[in-house]
N, C-alpha and C positions, 0 to 999 in steps of 0.2 A: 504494500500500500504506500501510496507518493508524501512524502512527507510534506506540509504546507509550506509553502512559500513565502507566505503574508502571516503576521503575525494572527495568534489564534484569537479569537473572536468569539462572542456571544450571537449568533445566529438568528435565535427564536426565544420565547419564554412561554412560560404558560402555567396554568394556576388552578388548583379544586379543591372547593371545601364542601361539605356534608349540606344537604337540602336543609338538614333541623335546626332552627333558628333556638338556640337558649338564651331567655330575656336574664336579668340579673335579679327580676322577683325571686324566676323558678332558681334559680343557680343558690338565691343571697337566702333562702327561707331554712332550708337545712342546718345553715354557718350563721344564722339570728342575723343577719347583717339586710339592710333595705337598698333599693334602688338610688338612691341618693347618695348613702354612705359608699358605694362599687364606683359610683364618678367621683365622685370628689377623691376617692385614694388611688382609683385607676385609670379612669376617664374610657374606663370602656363602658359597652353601652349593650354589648349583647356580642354572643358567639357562638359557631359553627361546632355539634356534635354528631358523630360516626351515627349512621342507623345502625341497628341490631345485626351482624353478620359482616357489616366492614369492616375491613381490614389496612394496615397504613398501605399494604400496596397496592388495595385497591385506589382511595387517596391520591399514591403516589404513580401510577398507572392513567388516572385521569389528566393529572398535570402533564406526563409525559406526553398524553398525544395531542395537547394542546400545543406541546412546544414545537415540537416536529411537525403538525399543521405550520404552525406559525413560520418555522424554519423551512420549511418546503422542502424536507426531506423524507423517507419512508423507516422505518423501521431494519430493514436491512440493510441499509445502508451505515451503521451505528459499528464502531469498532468498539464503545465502552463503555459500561452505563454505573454507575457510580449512584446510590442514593446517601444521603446521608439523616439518620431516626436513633432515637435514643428510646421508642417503642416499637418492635420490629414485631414482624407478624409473631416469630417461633423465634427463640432463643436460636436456631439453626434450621437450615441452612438459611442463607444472609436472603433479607428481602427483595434486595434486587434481582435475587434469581425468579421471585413470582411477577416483577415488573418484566421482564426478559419473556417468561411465559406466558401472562396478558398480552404483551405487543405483538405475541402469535408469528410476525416476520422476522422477529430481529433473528441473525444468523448462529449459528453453534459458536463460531467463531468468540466470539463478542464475550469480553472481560467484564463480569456483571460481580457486585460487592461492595458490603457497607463501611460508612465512616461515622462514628459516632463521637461527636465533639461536642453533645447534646445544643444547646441552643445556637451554638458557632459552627455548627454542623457543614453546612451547605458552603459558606467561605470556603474550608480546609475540604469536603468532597471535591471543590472548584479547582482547587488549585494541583489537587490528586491528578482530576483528568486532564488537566492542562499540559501539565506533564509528560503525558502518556500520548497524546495528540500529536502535544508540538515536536515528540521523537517521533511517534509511528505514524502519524497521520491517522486520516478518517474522520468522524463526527465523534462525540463525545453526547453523552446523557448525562447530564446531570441534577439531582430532584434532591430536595429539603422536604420529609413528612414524618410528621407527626400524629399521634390520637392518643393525647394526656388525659381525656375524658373518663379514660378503665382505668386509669391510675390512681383518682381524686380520691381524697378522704371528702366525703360530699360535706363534711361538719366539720372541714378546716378551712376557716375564713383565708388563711394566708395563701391560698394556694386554687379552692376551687374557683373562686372568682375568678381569678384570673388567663384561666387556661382556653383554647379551641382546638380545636381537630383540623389539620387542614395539610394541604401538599403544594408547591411551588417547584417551577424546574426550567430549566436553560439546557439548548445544542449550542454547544461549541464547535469547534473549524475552524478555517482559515476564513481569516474575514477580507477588511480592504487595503491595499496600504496606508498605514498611519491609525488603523483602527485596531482594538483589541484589550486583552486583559494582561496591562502592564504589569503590574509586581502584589505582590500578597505578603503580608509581614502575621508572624505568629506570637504570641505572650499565653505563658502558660504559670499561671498563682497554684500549685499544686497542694500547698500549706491552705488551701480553703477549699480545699474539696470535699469538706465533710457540708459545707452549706448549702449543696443542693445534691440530694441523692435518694434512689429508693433502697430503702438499707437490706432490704431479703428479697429470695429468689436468684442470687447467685452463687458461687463454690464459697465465698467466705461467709455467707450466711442463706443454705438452705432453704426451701419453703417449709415450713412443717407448722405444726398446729399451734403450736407458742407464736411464731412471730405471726400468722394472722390474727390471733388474738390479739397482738399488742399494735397493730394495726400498721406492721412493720413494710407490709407489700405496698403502701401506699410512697406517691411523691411526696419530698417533704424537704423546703426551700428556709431559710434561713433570711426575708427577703429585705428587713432592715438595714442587715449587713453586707449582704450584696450589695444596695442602693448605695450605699457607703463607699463602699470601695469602688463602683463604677464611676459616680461623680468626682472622688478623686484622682482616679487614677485615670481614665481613659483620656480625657483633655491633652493631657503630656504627651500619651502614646501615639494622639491624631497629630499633632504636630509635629513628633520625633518622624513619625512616617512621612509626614510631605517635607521635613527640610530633607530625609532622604533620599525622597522620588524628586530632589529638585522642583516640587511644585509649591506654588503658594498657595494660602488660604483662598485668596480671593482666587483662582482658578478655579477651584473646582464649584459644581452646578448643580448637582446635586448629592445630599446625606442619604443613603436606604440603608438604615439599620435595623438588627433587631428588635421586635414591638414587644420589649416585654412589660413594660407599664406605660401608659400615655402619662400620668404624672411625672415617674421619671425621668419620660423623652425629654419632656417639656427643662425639667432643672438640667437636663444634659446639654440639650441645644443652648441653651444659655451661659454656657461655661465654653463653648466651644466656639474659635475664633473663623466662623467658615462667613465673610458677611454678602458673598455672591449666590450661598447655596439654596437649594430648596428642599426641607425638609418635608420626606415622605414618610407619610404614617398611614397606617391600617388596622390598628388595635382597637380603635376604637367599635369596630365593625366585628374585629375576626380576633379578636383576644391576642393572646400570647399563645401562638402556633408554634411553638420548641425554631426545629431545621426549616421551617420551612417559611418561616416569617420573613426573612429576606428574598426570599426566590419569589414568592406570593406579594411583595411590596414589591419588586424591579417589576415585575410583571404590570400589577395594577397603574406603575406608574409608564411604563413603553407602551402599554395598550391605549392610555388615557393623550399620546402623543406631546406627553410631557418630555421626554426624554430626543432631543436632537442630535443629528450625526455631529462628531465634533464633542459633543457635551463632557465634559469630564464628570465621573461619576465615581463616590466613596461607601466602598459598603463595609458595614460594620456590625461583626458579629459578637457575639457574647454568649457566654454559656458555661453551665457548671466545671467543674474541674479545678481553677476556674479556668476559662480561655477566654482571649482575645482575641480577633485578628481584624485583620484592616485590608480589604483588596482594592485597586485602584486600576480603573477602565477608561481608554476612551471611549466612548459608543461610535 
C-alpha cells in the first residue's frame, strides 16, 4: 500500500448518540438533586442513554459510517481502525473487532484494536493511527465511544448527572498540501489515578459478591479535585505546546475539548490565553461522553460549517489516569 505523500489528514467525521433523551429531573431524582441545582454545577441540561441491548460498538459503528459517508470512502478500503472506550462491549476481544464486523466490508487485512486513555481517549487513539498511516498508508478509523450509563451508581450525585452514552469518529489519509494533523503532545499525573476509577471487575480486584455489595463495580470520580488540578495545570500545558508548535495564541480558531462539565469549561476558557479562538461545546446537550466527547464536538462543529480550510484547530483531551494531551491541526 503507497504511503501518503501529503501530510495525513482528517478526511471525514461523524457522530451517534442513543434516541433516549435523559432530562436531569429523571437523572437528578435518585441522587435528591433538582433541575436547577444539575445547571448551575454542570450547565448541562439533559443527555443521550444506550436503549436496552446497545452496545458501545454499536454507538461506535454508527459514528463510523457517518465518517466514511462523510469521507467518501467504503469500508474496504480502511487499513486501520483504532476505537478508543474505557467501556468496551466484553473485557475481550477488543471492541473494534465488533466495529470491523458491523462495517461487514472492511477487509481481513485491517488492524482493528483499542486504546483506553479513558476521557483522553480519542486524542492518543489519533495519534496511534496516525502513525501507522503516515508509515503504511491507506485510511485510518478512528472513533471515541463510550456508554457510562451501566456504570452509574444512579444515587451518586457526583457522577450520575453528569455522564451520556454516545460515539464520535474521524478517517484519516492523506489530505492536501499544507493541510493535516500536525503534532500531538502527551502529560501523564499517574500519582492521581486513584481519582477517577471503577475499583472491581479487574485481576487486582475481582467481581464477586463483596464488592457489589459495596457498590465497588460502579464509576467513581473524585471531581473537586480533578476540577483543581485541571484549572491549574492545563493553562501552562496549552501554552508550553504552542511556544513549541511555534504557534501563537492568537492563531489558532478554534478550542474542541473534552465536555466534561460546562461549569468547568467555562473557568477553563477563562484562564486560557486563546483571544482568536472559538470555543466549542456540546455538554450541554450530550453530557460528558468519556472518548468520545471530542470526536462528537469536531464533528458537530465541521458539520455546523464552523470549521474553515486553513483554520487552525486545538483539541484537548483529559481523562482519568490522569492524562493530558493536546493535538494540533490544520483543517
Amino acid at each position: 500500500m503507497p504511503v501518503p505523500s501529503a501530510p495525513v489528514a482528517i478526511l471525514g467525521t461523524g457522530a451517534y448518540v442513543p434516541d433516549r433523551v435523559v432530562s436531569n429531573t429523571e437523572v437528578g431524582a435518585p441522587a435528591g438533586v433538582d433541575d436547577a441545582w444539575i445547571v448551575r454545577k454542570t450547565a448541562i441540561r439533559e443527555r443521550r442513554w444506550a436503549a436496552p441491548g446497545q452496545a458501545t460498538s454499536d454507538l461506535a459503528t454508527g459514528a463510523a459510517r457517518r465518517a466514511l459517508d462523510a469521507a467518501g470512502i467504503t469500508a474496504d478500503q480502511l487499513s486501520t481502525i483504532v476505537v478508543a472506550t474505557s467501556t468496551p462491549d466484553h473485557k475481550q476481544p477488543a471492541t473494534a473487532v465488533f466495529v470491523h464486523r458491523n462495517l461487514g466490508g472492511a477487509a481481513p487485512g485491517v488492524s482493528a484494536f483499542d486504546v483506553n486513555a479513558v476521557c483522553a481517549g480519542f486524542t492518543f487513539a489519533l495519534d496511534v493511527a496516525h502513525g501507522i498511516i503516515a508509515k503504511s498508508g491507506g485510511y485510518g478509523l478512528v472513533i471515541g465511544a463510550d456508554l457510562y450509563s451501566r456504570i452509574l451508581d444512579p444515587t451518586d450525585k457526583k457522577t450520575v448527572i453528569l455522564f451520556g452514552d454516545g460515539a464520535g469518529a474521524a478517517v484519516i489519509g492523506a489530505g492536501g498540501t499544507g493541510h493535516g494533523i500536525r503534532t500531538t503532545a502527551f502529560h501523564m499525573y499517574s500519582d492521581l489515578s486513584d481519582l477517577v476509577i471503577v475499583p472491581a471487575g479487574g485481576s487486582r480486584l475481582p467481581h464477586d459478591p463483596q464488592t457489589h455489595a459495596a457498590g465497588l463495580q460502579y464509576f467513581s470520580m473524585e471531581g473537586r479535585t480533578i476540577r483543581d488540578f485541571i484549572i491549574n495545570t492545563v493553562p501552562g500545558l496549552v501554552k508550553q505546546f504552542l511556544h513549541d508548535c511555534e504557534v501563537l495564541p492568537t492563531d489558532i480558531d478554534h478550542l474542541i475539548p473534552h465536555q466534561a462539565n460546562g461549569v468547568m469549561l467555562d473557568d477553563l476558557w477563562a484562564k486560557l490565553d486563546l483571544p482568536s479562538a472559538t470555543l466549542h461545546r456540546t455538554v450541554g446537550a450530550f453530557g460528558n461522553v468519556g472518548s468520545a466527547s471530542v470526536p462528537l464536538t469536531l464533528d458537530q462543529a465541521a458539520r455546523s460549517g464552523e470549521l474553515r480550510e486553513g483554520d487552525r484547530v486545538l483539541m484537548l483531551g483529559m481523562g482519568g489516569g490522569f492524562a493530558v494531551s493536546l493535538t494540533l491541526i490544520d483543517w
